[in-house]
C-alpha positions as CSV (number, residue, x, y, z in Angstrom):
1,X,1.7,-13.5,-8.2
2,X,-1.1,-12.5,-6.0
3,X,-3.6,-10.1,-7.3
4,X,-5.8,-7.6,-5.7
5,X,-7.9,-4.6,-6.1
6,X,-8.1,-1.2,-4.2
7,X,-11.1,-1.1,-1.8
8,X,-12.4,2.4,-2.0
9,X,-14.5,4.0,0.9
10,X,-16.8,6.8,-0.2
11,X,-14.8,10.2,0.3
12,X,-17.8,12.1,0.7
13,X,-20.4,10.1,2.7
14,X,-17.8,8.2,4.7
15,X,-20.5,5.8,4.2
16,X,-20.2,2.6,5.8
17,X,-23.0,0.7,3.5
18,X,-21.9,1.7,0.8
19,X,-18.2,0.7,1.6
20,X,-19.6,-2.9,3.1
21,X,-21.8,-3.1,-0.2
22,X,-18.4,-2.5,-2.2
23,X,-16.5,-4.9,-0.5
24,X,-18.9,-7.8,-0.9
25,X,-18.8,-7.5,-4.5
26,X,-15.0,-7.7,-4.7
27,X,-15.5,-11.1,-2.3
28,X,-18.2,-12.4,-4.6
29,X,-15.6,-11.4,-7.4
30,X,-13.1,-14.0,-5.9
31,X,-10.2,-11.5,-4.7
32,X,-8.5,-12.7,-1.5
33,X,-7.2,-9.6,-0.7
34,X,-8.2,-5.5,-1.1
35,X,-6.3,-2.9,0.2
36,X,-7.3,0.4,1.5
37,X,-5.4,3.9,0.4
38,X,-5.4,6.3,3.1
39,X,-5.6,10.1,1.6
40,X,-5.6,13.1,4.3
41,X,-8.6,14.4,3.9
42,X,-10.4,10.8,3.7
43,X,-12.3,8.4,6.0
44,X,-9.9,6.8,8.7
45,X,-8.8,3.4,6.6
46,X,-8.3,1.6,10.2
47,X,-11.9,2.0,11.2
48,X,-13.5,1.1,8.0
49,X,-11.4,-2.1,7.6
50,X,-12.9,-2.8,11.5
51,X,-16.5,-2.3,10.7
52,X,-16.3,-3.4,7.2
53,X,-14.5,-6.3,7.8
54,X,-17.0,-7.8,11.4
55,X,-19.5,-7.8,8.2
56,X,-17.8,-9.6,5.5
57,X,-15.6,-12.6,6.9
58,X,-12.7,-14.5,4.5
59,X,-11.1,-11.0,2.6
60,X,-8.4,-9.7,4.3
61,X,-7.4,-5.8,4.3
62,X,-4.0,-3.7,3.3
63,X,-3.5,-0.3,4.2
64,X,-1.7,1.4,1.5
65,X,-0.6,3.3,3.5
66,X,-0.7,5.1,6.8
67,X,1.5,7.9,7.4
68,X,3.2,7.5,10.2
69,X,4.0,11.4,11.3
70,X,0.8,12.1,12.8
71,X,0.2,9.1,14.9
72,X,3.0,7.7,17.6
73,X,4.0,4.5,17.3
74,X,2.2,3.2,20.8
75,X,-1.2,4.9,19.5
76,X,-0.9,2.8,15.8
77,X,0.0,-0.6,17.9
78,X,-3.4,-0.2,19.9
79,X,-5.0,1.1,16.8
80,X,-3.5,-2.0,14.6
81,X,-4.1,-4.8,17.3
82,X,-7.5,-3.6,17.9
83,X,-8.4,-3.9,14.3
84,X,-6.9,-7.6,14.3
85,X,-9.1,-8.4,17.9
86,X,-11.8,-7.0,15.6
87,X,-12.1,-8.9,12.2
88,X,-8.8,-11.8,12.9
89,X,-5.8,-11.8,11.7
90,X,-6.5,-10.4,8.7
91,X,-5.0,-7.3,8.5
92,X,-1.8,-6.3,6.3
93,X,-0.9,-3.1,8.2
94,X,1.1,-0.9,5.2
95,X,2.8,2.2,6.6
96,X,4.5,5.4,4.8
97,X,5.7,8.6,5.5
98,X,3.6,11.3,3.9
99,X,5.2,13.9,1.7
100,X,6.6,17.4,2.6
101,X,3.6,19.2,0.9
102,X,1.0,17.7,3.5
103,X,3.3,17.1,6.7
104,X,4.9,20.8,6.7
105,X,1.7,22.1,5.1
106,X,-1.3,20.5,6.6
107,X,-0.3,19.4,9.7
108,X,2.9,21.4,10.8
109,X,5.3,18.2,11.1
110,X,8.6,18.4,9.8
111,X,9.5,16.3,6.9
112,X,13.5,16.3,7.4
113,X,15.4,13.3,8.6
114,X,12.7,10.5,6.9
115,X,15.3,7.8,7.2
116,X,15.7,8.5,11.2
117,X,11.8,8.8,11.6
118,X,11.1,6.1,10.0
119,X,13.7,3.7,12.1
120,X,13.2,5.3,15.5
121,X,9.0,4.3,14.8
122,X,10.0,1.0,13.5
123,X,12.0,0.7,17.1
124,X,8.8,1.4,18.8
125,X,6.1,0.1,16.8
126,X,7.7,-3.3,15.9
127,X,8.1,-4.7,19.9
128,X,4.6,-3.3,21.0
129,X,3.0,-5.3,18.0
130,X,4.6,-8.5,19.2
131,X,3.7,-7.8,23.1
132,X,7.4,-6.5,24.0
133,X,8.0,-4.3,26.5
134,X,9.7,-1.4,24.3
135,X,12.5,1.4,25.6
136,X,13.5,3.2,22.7
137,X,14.5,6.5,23.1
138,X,15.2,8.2,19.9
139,X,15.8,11.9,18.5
140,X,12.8,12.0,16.8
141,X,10.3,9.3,18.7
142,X,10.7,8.3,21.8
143,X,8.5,5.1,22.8
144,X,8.4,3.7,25.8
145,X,5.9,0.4,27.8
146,X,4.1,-2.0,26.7
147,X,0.4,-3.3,25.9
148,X,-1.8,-5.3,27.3
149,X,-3.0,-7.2,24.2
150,X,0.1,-9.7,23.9
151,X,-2.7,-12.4,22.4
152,X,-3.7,-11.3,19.6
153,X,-1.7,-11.8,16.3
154,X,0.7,-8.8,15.3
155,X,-0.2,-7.7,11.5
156,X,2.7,-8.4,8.7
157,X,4.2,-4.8,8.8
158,X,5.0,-3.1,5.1
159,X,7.1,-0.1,4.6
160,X,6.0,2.2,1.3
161,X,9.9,2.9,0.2
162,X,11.5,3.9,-3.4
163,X,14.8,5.7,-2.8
164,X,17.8,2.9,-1.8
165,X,18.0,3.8,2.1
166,X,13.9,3.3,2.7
167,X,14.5,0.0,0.8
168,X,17.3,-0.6,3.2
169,X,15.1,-0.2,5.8
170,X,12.0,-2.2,4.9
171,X,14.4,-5.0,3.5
172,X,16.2,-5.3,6.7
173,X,12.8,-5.0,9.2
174,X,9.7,-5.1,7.4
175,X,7.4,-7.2,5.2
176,X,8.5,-5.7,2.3
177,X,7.5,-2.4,0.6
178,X,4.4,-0.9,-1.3
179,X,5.4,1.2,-4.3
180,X,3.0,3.4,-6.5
181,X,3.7,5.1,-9.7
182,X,6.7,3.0,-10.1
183,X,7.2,1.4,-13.4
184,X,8.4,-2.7,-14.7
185,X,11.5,-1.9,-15.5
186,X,12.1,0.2,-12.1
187,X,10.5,-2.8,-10.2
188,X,12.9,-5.3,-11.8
189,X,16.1,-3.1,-11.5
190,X,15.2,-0.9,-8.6
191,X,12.7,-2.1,-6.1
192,X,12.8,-6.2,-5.9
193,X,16.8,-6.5,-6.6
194,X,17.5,-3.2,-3.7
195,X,14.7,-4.9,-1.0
196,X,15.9,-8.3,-1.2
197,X,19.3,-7.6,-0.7
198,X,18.7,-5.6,2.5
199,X,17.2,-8.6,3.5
200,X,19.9,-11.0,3.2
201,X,22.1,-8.1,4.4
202,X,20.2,-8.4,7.6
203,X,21.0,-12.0,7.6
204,X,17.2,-13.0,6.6
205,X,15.9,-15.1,3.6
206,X,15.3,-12.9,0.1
207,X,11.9,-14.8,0.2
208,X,11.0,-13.3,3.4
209,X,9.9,-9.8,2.0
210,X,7.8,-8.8,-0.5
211,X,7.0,-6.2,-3.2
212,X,3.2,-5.1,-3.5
213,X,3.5,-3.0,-6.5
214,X,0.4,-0.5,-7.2
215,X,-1.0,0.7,-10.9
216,X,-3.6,2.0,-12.2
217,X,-5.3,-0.1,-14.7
218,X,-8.4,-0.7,-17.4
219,X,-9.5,-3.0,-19.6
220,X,-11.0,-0.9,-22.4
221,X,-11.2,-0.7,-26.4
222,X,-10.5,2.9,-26.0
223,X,-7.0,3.5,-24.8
224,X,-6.3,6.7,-25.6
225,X,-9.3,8.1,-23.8
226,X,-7.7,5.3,-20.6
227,X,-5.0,7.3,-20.8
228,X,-6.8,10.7,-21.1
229,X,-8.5,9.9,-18.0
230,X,-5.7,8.4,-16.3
231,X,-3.4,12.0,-17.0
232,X,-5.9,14.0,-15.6
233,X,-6.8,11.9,-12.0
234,X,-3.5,11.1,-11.4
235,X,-1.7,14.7,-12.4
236,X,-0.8,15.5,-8.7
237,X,1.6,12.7,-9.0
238,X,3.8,14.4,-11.5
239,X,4.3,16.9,-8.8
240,X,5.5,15.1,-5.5
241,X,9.4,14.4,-5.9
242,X,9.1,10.6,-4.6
243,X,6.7,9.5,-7.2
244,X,7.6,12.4,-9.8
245,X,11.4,10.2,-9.3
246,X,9.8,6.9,-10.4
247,X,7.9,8.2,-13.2
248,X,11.4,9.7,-14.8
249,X,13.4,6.8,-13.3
250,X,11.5,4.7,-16.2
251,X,11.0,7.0,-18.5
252,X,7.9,7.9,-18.7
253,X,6.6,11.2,-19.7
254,X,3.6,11.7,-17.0
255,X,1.6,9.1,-14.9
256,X,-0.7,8.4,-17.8
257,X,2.2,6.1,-18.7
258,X,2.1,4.0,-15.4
259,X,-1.4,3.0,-16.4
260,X,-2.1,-0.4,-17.4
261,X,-4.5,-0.1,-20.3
262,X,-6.0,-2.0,-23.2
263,X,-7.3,-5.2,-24.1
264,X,-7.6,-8.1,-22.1
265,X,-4.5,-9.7,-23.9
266,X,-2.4,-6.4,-23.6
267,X,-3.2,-5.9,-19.8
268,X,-2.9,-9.2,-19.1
269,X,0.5,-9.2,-20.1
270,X,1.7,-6.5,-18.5
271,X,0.0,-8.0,-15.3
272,X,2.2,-11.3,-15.8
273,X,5.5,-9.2,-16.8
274,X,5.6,-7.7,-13.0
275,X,5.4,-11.3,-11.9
276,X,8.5,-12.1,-14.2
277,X,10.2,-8.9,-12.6
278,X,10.3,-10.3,-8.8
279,X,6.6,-8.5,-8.0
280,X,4.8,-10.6,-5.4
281,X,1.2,-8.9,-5.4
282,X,-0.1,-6.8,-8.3
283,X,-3.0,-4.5,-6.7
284,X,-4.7,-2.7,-9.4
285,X,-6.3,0.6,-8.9
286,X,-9.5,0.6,-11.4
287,X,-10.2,4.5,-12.4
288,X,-12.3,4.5,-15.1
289,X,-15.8,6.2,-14.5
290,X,-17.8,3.9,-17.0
291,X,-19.4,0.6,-14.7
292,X,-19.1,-1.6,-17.7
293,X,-15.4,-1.0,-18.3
294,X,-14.7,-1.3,-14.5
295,X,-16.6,-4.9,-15.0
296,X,-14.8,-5.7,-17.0
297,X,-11.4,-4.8,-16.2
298,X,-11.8,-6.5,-12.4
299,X,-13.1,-9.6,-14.3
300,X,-10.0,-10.0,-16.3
301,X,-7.9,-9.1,-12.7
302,X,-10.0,-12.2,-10.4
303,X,-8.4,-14.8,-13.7
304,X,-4.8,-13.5,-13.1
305,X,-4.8,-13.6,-9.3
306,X,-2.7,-17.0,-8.1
């Protein structure tokens, strides 16, 4: 199982040093891979990968994810391609919808019919990546032409889905699927068996998708306080129904619980159990404010990576 680390860009400077200074310690570190979270209210991942990665060569770049409501289909395939023409094919292009709190809320877009929205962009996004010629007229999205930039390398495309019929979708068309919040034993039962068998529904190889499964995580003595810290940064979770359907899917009480914490015996483990569960890339999210626990816990993460 491949592992990788979140490459965060500074929300409040939108500082491009700073983000190219992060990302070369992660290379130094020995990660292969980093991917990029994409928050409304947050630096454009797209154009940070692109200037970031020009700088850094030999990392490649996930975005986890981009919500696809705001951004036509023929406006993302320009935006993805150009990105690739940038740094290489390099990019691992992770898309999502958003939820119903920010679509409806922030930006006006209607959050009904996510199954339709998300097939009718697929129809138009996944041509004009390749250099097709698309027509696909749809309720929702309507996409029609072509680009002119049928040389450069289309991205591996990944759908963020939980509930059965998104799995259906990204099993049958996609990469695979980037989960957050979403617990082992969900992973095992849920996520890898549902995905894989959209897959070979579709008449394609189990092996060609994969599950990039996200979680917090900290190597610490201190547990408890991991755990303290992790309730209170990730409390909005508890409160959007997709994730808030994981967390009680597993069992867990509140997204402290989806935290890996501990030891470096006891997260290691837990690392290696989502590999036994069908989890292709673990990408750990490191949320603990102390420098010295942070060293330590992406130290333990650059051993486990394979």
């Amino acid at each position: 199982m491949q592992t990788s680390v979140v490459w965060t860009v500074n929300a409040r400077t939108a500082s491009i040093d700073k983000a190219v200074a992060g990302l070369a310690e992660i290379k130094e570190d020995g990660f292969r891979r980093v991917w990029t979270t994409q928050m409304p209210n947050e630096p454009d991942a797209l154009t940070m990968i692109t200037a970031a990665g020009r700088e850094i060569p030999d990392i490649e770049f996930g975005t986890s994810v981009l919500p696809i409501q705001v951004q036509h289909p023929m406006l993302l395939a320009q935006r993805a391609l150009t990105t690739q023409a940038a740094i290489g094919p390099r990019l691992h292009l992770g898309l999502g919808l958003s939820h119903q709190v920010v679509t409806e809320g922030m930006w006006g877009v209607s959050y009904k019919r996510p199954v339709q929205r998300t097939t009718e962009y697929l129809d138009g996004l996944l041509p004009l990546l390749n250099g097709e010629k698309v027509s696909a007229a749809g309720e929702l999205i309507t996409t029609r032409g072509t680009l002119t930039m049928a040389d450069i390398p289309a991205p591996p495309v990944y759908f963020a889905a939980l509930g059965p019929k998104m799995l259906g979708v990204a099993g049958s068309r996609t990469a695979g699927t980037v989960t957050w919040m979403t617990g082992p034993k969900t992973l095992r039962d849920h996520i890898v068996p549902t995905l894989r068998a959209a897959a070979v529904d579709a008449g394609r190889a189990a092996s060609d998708v994969r599950t990039v499964a996200m979680l917090p995580v900290s190597v610490t003595d201190d547990a408890d306080a991991a755990r303290a810290a992790a309730a209170e940064q990730f409390a909005i979770y508890d409160t959007l129904p997709s994730y808030k359907a994981m967390l009680d899917r597993e069992g867990f009480t509140g997204p402290a619980d989806a935290a890996i914490v501990g030891d470096e015996a006891t997260v290691a483990d837990r690392i290696r159990e989502l590999g036994s569960f069908g989890v292709d890339e673990y990408v750990g999210i490191l949320f603990d404010r102390d420098p010295e626990v942070r060293a330590r816990t992406r130290a333990l993460l650059r051993t486990l990576d394979q």
